[in-house]
C-alpha positions as CSV (number, residue, x, y, z in Angstrom):
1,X,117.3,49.7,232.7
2,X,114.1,50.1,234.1
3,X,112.1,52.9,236.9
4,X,109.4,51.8,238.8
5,X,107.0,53.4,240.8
6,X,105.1,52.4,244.1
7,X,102.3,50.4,243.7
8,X,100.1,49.9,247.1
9,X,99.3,45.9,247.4
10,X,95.6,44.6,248.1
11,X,95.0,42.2,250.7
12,X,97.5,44.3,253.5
13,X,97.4,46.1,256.2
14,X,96.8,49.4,254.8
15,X,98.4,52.5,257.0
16,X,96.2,55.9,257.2
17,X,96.7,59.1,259.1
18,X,94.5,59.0,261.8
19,X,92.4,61.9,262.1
20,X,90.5,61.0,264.7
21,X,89.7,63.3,267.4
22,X,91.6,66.3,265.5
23,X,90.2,69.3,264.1
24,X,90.6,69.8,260.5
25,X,93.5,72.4,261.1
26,X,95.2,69.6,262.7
27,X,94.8,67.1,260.3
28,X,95.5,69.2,257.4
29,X,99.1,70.5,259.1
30,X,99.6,66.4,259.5
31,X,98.7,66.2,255.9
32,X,100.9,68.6,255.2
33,X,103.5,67.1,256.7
34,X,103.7,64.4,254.5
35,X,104.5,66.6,251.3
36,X,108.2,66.2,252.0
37,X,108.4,69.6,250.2
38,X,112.2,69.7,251.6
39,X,114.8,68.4,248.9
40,X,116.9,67.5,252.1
41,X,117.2,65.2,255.2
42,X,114.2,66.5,257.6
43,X,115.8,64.3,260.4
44,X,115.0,66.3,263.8
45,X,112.5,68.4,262.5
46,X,110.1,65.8,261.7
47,X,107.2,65.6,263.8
48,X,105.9,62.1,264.3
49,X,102.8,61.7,262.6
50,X,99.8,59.6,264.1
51,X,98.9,56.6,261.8
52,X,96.9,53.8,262.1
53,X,97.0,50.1,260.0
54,X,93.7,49.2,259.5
55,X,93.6,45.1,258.9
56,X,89.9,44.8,257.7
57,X,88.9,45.3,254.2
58,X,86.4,48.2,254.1
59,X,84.0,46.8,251.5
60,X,84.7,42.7,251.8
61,X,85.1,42.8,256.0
62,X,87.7,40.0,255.0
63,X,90.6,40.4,257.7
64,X,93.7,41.8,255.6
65,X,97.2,40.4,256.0
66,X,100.3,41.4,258.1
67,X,103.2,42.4,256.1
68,X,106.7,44.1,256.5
69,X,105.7,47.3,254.2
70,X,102.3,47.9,255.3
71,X,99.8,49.6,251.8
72,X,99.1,52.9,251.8
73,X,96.4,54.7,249.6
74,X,99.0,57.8,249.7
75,X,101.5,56.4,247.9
76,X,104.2,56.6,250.6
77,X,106.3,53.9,251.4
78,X,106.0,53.0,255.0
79,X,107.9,50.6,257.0
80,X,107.8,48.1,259.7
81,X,110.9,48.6,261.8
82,X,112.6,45.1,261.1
83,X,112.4,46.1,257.3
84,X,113.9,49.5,258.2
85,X,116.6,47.9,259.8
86,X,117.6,45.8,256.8
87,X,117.2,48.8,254.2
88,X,118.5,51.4,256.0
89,X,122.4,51.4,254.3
90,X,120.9,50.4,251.0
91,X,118.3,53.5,251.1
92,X,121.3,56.2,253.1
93,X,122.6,57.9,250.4
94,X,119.0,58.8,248.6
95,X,116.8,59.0,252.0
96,X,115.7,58.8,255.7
97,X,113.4,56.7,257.5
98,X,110.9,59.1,260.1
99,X,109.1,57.1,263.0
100,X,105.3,57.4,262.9
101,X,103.6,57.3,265.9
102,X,101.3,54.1,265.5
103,X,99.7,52.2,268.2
104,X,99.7,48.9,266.4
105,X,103.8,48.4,265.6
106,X,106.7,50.7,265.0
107,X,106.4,52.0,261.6
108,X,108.4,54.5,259.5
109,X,108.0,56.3,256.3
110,X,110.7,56.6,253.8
111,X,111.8,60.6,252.7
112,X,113.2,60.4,249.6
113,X,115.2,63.7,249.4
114,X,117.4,62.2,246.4
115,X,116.2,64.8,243.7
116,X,117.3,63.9,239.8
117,X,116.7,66.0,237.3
118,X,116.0,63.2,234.8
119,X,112.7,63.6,232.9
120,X,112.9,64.2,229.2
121,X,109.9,66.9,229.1
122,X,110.0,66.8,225.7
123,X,109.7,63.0,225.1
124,X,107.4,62.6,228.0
125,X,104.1,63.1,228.2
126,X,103.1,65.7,231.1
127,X,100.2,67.9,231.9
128,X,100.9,70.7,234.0
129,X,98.0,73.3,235.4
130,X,100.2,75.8,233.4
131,X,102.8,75.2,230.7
132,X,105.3,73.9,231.7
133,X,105.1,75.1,235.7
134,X,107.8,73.6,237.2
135,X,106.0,74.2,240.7
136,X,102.9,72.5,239.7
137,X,102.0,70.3,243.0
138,X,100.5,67.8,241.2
139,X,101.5,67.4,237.3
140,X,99.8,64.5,235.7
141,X,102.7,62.3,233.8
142,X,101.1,59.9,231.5
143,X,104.1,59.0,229.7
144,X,107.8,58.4,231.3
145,X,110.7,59.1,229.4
146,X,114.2,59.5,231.1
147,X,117.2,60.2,230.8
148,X,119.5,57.1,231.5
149,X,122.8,58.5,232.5
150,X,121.2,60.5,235.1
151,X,119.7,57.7,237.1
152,X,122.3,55.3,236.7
153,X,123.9,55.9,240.3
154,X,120.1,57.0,241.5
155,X,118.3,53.7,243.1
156,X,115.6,56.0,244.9
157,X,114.9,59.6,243.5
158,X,112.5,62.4,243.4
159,X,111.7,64.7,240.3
160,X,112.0,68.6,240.9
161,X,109.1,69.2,240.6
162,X,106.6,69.4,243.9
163,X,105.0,65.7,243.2
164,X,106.6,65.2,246.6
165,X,104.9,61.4,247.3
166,X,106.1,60.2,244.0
167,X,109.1,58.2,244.5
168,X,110.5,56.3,241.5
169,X,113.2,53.8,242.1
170,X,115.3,51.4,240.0
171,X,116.1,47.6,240.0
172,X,118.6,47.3,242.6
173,X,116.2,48.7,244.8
174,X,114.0,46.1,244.2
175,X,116.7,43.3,244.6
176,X,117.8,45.1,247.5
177,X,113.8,44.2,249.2
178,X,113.9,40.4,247.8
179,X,117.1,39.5,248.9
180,X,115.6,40.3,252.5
181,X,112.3,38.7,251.5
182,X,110.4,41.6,252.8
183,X,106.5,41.0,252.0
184,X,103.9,43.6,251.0
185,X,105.8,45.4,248.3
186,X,104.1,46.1,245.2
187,X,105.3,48.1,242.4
188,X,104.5,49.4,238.3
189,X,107.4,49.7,235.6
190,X,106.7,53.3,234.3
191,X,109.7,53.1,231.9
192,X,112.3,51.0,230.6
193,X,115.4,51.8,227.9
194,X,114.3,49.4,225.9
195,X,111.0,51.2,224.9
């Protein structure tokens, strides 16, 4: 068995919250949003959040491609609404699909509120702020070790810890995404069984 981890594709559309024309309170509340603090469905009390896809490399110019899950620099997984539509029984029982509010297409990001407690903190290889502060926002995880009978049944999960954006999925998510051959998904191993 194997976890994997987002990986955001070069040479796609990338999707960015726009912050244009909002103040800094604004755009940090947005920000905010996108935490997914909650370790449940948000559903209605999402509030749609303005994104845009830039489609032109920043440093080449070159025009960047179309794809069904558009890059983002975040980490989050966003959505066009066709590959919604396909994924949306697979990814039920671990998460939701929110609507952004984009100009360009209909687009929606993927709440993983599937929470496993599956880390082997003494095998892995963490850096916490603090030892071993559970509530660490951002803990720096180097090394991935978990444990297997906790994510057999878990395609999409969370850890517990408030590294909200970090979404780690297994294999038959990944099948589930080529057997629709949905394009602009990228993606690391972090860990396998096998060592």
């Amino acid at each position: 068995m194997k976890v994997f981890q987002y990986r955001p594709l070069e040479g796609v559309g990338d999707v960015y919250v726009d912050d244009r024309g909002i103040s800094d309170a604004e755009y940090k509340k947005n920000r905010n949003v996108l935490t997914f603090s909650e370790k449940e469905k948000i559903g209605t009390k999402w509030i749609e959040l303005p994104v845009y896809i830039d489609y032109v490399d920043e440093f080449s110019g070159a025009k960047l491609a179309t794809s069904d899950i558009p890059s983002s620099c975040d980490q989050l997984l966003c959505f066009r609404e066709h590959a919604k539509d396909l994924l949306e029984t697979f990814v039920k029982p671990y998460g939701e699909f929110l609507p952004l509010r984009c100009e360009e297409q209909k687009l929606y990001v993927l709440n993983v509120f599937n929470v496993v407690d599956c880390l082997d903190l003494e095998k892995s290889e963490i850096r916490f702020r603090e030892e071993l502060d559970m509530s660490d926002p951002e803990p720096s995880i180097k090394k991935h070790v978990f444990d297997e009978g906790k994510i057999l049944s878990n395609a999409l999960f969370r850890l517990p810890y408030k590294n909200v954006t970090r979404v780690y999925f297994t294999e038959s998510f990944i099948n589930e995404i080529e057997k629709h051959q949905l394009t602009g998904f990228n993606y690391r191993a972090v860990w396998s069984s096998e060592g």
